[in-house]
N, C-alpha and C positions, 0 to 999 in steps of 0.2 A: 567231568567235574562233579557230576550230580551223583557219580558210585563214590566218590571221594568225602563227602558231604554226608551222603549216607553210614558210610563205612564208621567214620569218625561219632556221628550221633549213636550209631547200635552200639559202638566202642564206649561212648561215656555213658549210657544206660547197662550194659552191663556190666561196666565195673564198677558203677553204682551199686549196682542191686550185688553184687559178688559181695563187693567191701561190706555191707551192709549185714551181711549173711555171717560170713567168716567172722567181724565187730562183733554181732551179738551173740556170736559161740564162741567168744573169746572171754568177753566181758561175764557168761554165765560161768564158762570153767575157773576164771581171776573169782567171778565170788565164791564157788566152791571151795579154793586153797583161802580164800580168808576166813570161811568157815573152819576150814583145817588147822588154821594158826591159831586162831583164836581158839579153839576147843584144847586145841598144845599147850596153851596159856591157861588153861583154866575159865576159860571166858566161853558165855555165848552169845556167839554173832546170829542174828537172827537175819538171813537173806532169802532175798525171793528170787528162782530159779527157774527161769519161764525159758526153753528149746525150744525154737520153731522150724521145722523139716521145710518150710514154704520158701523162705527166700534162697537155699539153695537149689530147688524144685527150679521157680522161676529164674534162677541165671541159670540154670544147666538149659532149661528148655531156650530160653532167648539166646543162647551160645548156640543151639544145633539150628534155631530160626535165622539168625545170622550168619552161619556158612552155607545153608541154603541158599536164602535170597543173596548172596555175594558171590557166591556160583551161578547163579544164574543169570545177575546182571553181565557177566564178565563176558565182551561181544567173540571172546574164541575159546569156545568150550570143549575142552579135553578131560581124558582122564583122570590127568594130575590132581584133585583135587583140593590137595593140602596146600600145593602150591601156587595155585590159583587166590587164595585166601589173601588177603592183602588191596591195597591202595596200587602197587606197582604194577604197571602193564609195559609188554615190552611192544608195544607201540614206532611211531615215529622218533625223529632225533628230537624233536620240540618235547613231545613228552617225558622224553630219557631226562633232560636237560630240567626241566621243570620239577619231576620227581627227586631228581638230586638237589635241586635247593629244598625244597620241601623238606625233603630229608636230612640238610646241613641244619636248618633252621629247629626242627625237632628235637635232633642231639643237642643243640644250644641250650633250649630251652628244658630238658632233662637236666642236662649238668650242672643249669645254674638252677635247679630245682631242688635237685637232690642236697645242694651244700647248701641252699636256707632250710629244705628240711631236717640237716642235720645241726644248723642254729638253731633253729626252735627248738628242736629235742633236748639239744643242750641246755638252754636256758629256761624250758618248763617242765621242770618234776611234777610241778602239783599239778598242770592238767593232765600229764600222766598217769598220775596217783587218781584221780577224781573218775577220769575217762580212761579207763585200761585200754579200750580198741583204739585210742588214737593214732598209735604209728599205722594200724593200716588204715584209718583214714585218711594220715597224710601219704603213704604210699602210693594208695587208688588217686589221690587228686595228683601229685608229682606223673603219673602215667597219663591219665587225662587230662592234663595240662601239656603235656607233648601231645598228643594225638589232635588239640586242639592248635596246636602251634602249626604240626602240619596241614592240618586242614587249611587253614589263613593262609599260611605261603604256599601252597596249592593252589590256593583260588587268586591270589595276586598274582601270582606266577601266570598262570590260565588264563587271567582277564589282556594281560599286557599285551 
């Protein structure tokens, strides 16, 4: 339970910090083509364009600290490494059993994420227009909201 626990926290910190990265190289390129429209028009848009290299520094390096220590914790350590990456351990029947509610409860919790995140979307232009990087803020949260879902029905499942 406690690599499951872990798994899902290094998961919502880095795609925290990912979303975050990606947002604000979105949000500087969205001002740069308004700079462009507006100079098309005859207008000047005066915007401030600040690129910062650090927040994708910092999720590349907490992605490769993360399949470290998630290889490491893993109690049967082979080659495999890619496949090793993950919450699922082929373990006992209890565990099999537990992972697959986990995992029914996750896709629940994605699908009925992803159709309010495409209500909102639908119904706010102007945060849109205001906030350019919002869909992938709502992307990062609709993933981290699964990942949080399995964690829960993991640990209810584990506790029972």
């Amino acid at each position: 339970m406690k690599i499951v626990v872990f798994e899902t926290v290094s998961k919502i910190i880095i795609f925290s910090v990912t979303a975050y990265a990606w947002g604000s190289a979105y949000e500087n390129i969205w001002l740069m083509d308004e700079f462009d429209r507006g100079l098309a028009n005859g207008e000047i848009n005066i915007v401030n364009v600040k690129f910062s290299v650090w927040p994708f520094f910092v999720s590349f390096i907490l992605a490769i600290l993360y399949m470290i220590l998630s290889f490491n914790m893993k109690p049967g350590k082979k080659f495999n490494f890619l496949f090793k990456i993950g919450e699922f351990q082929e373990g006992d029947e209890r565990e099999v059993n537990i992972t697959n509610k986990a995992t029914r409860a996750s896709h629940v919790t994605f699908t009925l994420a992803t159709m309010l995140a495409m209500a909102i979307m639908a119904f706010s232009t102007g945060v849109v227009y205001n906030h350019p990087a919002f869909p992938i803020y709502l992307f990062a949260g609709i993933i981290i909201t699964s990942n949080i879902a399995y964690a829960i029905a993991y640990c209810i499942e584990y506790n029972r």
